[in-house]
C-alpha positions as CSV (number, residue, x, y, z in Angstrom):
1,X,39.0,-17.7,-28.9
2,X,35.1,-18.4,-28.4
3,X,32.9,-15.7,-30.3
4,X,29.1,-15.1,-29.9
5,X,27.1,-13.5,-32.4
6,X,23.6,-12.6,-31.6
7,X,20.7,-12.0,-34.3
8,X,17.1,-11.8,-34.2
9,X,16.5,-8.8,-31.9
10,X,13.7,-6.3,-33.8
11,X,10.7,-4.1,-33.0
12,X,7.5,-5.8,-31.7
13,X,4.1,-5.0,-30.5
14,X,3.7,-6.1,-26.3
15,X,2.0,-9.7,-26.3
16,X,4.1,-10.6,-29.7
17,X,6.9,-13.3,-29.4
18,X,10.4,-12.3,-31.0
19,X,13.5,-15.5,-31.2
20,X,16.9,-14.7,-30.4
21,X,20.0,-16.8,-31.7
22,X,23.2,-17.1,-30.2
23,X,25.4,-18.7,-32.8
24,X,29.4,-19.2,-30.9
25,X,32.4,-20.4,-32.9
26,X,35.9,-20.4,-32.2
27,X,36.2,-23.3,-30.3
28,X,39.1,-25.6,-30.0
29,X,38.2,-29.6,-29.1
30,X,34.7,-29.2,-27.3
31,X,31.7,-27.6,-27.9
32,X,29.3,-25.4,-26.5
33,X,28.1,-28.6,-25.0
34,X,30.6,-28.1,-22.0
35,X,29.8,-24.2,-21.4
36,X,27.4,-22.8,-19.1
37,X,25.2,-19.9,-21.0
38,X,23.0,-17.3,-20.5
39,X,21.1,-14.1,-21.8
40,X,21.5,-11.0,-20.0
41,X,20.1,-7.6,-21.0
42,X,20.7,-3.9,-20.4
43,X,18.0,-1.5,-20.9
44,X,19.3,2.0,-20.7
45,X,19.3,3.4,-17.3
46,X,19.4,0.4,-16.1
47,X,21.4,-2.3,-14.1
48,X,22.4,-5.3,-16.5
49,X,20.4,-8.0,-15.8
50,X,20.6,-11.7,-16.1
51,X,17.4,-12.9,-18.0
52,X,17.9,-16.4,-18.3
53,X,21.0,-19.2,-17.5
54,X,21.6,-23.0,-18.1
55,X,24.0,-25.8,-17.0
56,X,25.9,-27.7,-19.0
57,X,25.6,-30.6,-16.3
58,X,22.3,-31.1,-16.7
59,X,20.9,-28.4,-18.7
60,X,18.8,-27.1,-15.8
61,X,17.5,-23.6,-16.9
62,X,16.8,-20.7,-15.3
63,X,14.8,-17.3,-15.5
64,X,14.8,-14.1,-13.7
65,X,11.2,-13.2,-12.3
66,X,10.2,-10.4,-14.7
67,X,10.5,-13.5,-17.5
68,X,9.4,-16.5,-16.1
69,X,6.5,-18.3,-17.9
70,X,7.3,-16.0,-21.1
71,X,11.0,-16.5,-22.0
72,X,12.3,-19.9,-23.2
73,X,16.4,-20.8,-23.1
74,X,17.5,-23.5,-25.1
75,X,20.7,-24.6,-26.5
76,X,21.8,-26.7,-29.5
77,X,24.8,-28.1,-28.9
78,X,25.5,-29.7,-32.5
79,X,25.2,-26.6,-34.0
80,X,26.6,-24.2,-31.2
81,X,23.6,-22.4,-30.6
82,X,21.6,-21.1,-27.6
83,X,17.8,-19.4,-28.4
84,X,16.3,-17.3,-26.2
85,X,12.5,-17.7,-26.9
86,X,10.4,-14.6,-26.0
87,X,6.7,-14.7,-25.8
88,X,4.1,-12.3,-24.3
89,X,6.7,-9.5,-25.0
90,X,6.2,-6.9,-22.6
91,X,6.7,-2.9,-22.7
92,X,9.5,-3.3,-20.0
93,X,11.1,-5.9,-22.0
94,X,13.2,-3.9,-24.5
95,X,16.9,-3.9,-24.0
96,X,20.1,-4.8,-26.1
97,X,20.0,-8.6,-25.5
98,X,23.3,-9.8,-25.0
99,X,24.1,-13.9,-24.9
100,X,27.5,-15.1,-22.3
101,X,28.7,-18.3,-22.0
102,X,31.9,-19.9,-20.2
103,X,33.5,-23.2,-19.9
104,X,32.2,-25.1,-16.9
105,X,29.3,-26.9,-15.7
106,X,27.2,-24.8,-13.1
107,X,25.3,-22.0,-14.4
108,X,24.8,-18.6,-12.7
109,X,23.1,-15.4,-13.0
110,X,26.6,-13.3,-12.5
111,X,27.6,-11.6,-15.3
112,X,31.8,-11.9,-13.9
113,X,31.2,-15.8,-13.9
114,X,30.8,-15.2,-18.0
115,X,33.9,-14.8,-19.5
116,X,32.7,-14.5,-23.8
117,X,30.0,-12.4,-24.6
118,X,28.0,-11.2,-27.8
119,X,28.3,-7.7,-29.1
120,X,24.1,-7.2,-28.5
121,X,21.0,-7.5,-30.4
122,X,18.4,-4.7,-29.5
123,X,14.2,-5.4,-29.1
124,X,12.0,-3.1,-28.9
125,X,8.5,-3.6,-27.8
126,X,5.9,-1.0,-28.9
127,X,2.4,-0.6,-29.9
């Protein structure tokens, strides 16, 4: 059974940049190198929100609006990891950031198309 285990989540000032890592073990024959991943986030009151996804096809990557030009995914699929680069951290960023991935090639924003998740690292973003 695939598990995720996020680190790296902390308290920031707004305009700081803050790495998360993704670190998945478990696996039987392949490696993350076949799984689709993603980092969502849930910031209370909130809906959960996709923040970023990638493809294992072609490692095409993704970002939700409220990220795009300031958040980063990346993946390193020797040693089973996937980053989520944050730059430019924002005061509506904070949330417990939560990494998914599942076997198969096309990405997506869906959090029910993500079948092992992380247990959650929080950020915080204040001055």
């Amino acid at each position: 059974q695939v598990q995720l285990v996020e680190s790296g989540g902390g308290l920031v000032q707004p305009g700081s940049s803050l790495r998360l890592t993704c670190l998945a073990s478990g696996f039987s024959i392949d490696t993350i190198e076949t799984y689709r991943v993603s980092w969502f986030r849930h910031a209370p009151g909130k809906q959960r929100e996709a923040v970023s996804w990638s493809s294992a096809s072609d490692g095409n990557q993704y970002y939700a609006n409220s990220v795009k030009g300031r958040f980063t995914i990346s993946r390193d699929n020797f040693k089973n990891t996937v980053t989520l680069h944050m730059n430019n951290m924002k005061t509506e960023d904070p949330a417990a950031y939560y990494c998914a991935i599942n076997h198969g090639i096309f990405c997506s924003p869906s959090a029910s198309d993500y079948k092992s998740w992380g247990q959650g690292t929080q950020v915080t973003v204040s001055s």
